[in-house]
C-alpha positions as CSV (number, residue, x, y, z in Angstrom):
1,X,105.2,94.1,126.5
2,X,107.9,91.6,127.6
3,X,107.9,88.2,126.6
4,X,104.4,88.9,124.0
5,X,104.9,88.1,120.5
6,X,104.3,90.8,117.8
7,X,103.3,90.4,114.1
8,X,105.1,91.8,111.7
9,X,102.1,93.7,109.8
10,X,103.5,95.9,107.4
11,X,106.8,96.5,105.5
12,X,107.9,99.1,103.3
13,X,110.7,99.2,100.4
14,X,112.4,102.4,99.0
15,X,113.3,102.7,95.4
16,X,115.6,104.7,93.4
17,X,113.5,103.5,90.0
18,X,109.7,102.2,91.9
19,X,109.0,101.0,87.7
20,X,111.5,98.5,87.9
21,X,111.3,97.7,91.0
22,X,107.3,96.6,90.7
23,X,108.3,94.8,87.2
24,X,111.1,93.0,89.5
25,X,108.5,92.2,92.2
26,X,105.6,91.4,89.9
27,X,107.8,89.3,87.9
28,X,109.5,87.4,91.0
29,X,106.9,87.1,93.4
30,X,103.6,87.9,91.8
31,X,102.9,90.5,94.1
32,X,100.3,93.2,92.8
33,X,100.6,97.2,93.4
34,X,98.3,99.8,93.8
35,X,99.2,103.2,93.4
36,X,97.8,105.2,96.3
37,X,99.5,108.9,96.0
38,X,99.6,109.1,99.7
39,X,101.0,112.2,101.5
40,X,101.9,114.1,98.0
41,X,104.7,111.2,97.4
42,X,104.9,108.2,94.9
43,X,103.6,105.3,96.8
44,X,102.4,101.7,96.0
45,X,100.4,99.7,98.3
46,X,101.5,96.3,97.8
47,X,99.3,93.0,98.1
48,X,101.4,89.7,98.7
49,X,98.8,87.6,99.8
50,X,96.9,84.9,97.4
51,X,93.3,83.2,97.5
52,X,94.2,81.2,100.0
53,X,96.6,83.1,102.1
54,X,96.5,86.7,102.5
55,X,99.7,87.6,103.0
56,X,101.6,90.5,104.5
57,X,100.8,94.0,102.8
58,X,103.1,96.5,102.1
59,X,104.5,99.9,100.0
60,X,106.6,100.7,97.9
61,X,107.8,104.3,97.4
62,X,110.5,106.7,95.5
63,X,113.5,106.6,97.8
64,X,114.4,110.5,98.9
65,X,117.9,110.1,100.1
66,X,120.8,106.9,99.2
67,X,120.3,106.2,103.2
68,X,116.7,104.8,103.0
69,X,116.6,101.1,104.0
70,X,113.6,98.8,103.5
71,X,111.3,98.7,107.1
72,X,109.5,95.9,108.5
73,X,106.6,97.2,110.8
74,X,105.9,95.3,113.7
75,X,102.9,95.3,115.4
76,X,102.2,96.8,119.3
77,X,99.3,97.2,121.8
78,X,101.6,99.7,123.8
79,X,103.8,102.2,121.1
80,X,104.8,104.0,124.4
81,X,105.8,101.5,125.8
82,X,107.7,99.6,123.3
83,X,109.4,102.5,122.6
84,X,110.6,103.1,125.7
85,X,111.3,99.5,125.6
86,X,113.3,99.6,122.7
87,X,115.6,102.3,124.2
88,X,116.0,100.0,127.4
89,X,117.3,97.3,125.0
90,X,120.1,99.2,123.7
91,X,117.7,100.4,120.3
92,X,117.0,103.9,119.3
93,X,114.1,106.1,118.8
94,X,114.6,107.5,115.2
95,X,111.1,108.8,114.5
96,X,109.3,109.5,117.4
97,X,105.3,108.7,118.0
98,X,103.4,109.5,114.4
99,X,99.8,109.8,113.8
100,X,98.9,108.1,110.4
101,X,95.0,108.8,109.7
102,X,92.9,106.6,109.6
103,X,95.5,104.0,110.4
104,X,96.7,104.6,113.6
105,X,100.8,105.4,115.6
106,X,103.9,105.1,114.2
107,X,107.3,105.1,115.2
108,X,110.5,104.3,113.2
109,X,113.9,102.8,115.1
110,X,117.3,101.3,114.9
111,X,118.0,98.2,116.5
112,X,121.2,97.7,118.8
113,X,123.1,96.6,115.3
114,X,121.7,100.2,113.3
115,X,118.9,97.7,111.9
116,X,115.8,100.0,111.1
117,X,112.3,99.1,112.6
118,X,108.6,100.3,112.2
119,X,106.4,100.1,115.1
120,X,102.5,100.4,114.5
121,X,99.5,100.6,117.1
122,X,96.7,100.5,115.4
123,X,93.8,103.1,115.9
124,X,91.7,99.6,115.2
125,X,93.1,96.5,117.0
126,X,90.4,94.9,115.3
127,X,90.9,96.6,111.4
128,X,93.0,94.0,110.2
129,X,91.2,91.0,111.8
130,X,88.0,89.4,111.5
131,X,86.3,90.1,114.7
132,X,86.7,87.3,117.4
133,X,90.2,85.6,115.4
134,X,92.4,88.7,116.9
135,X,95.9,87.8,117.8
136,X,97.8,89.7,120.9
137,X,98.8,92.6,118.7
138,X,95.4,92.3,116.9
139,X,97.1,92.8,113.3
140,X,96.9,89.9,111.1
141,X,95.0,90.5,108.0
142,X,91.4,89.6,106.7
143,X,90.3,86.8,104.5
144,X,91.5,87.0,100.8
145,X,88.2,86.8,99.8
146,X,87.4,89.9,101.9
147,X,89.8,91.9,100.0
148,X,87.9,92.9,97.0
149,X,89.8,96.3,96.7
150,X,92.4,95.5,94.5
151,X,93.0,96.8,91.0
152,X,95.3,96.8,88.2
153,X,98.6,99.1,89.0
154,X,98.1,102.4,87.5
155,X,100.7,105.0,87.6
């Protein structure tokens, strides 16, 4: 795991009011959401990529407690081992190894400055790459003219 550069694949922002925060976003960046009602909680899917550039996906969801931070999820071959890596570096394991269906491990951490972190190892290394263009973590996404699964937020 030393010395090999991860993606960052995923990031997730919490919200106190997620209405204005997808106006603000919308608005800002042009981002489009996609309401997903995963795990019985308000959650967005968010799609930051363009035509021509995909982008880095992401959610959005109601914030449950004042000490929820935005998390930027970076991608690992190894979540074992970067975990235990991550405790060797002075970090901390927060949220142990997670299964998310159908998408693959988790983990959540603090860096050596209280910094939160995702960590994902995908159930897929190839799910978010074309076949044969995989990087070392195997997360990047697919074409923009792949993703044909987007639609107008809905609530």
């Amino acid at each position: 795991m030393k010395n090999e550069i991860s993606e960052v694949v995923h990031f997730e922002i919490p919200a106190k009011n997620p209405e204005r925060l997808r106006k603000f976003y919308t608005g800002v960046f042009g981002w489009k959401f996609k309401n997903s009602a995963a795990q019985n909680m308000q959650y967005w899917n968010i799609n930051t990529g363009t035509r021509h550039s995909p982008g880095v996906e992401g959610g959005l969801y109601k914030k449950g407690s004042r000490n929820q931070t935005p998390v930027n999820y970076i991608a690992t071959t190894d979540l074992t081992e970067t975990m235990a890596e991550v405790e060797r570096s002075g970090g901390q394991i927060i949220v142990g190894d997670r299964n998310t269906p159908g998408h693959g491990r988790t983990a959540l951490c603090k860096d050596p400055e209280g910094n939160s972190i995702g960590l994902f190892e995908s159930q897929n290394r190839g799910m978010f790459r074309e076949r044969g263009r995989q990087s070392q973590s195997g997360a990047n996404r697919i074409k923009s003219s792949h993703r044909n699964d987007r639609t107008k937020d809905s609530k």
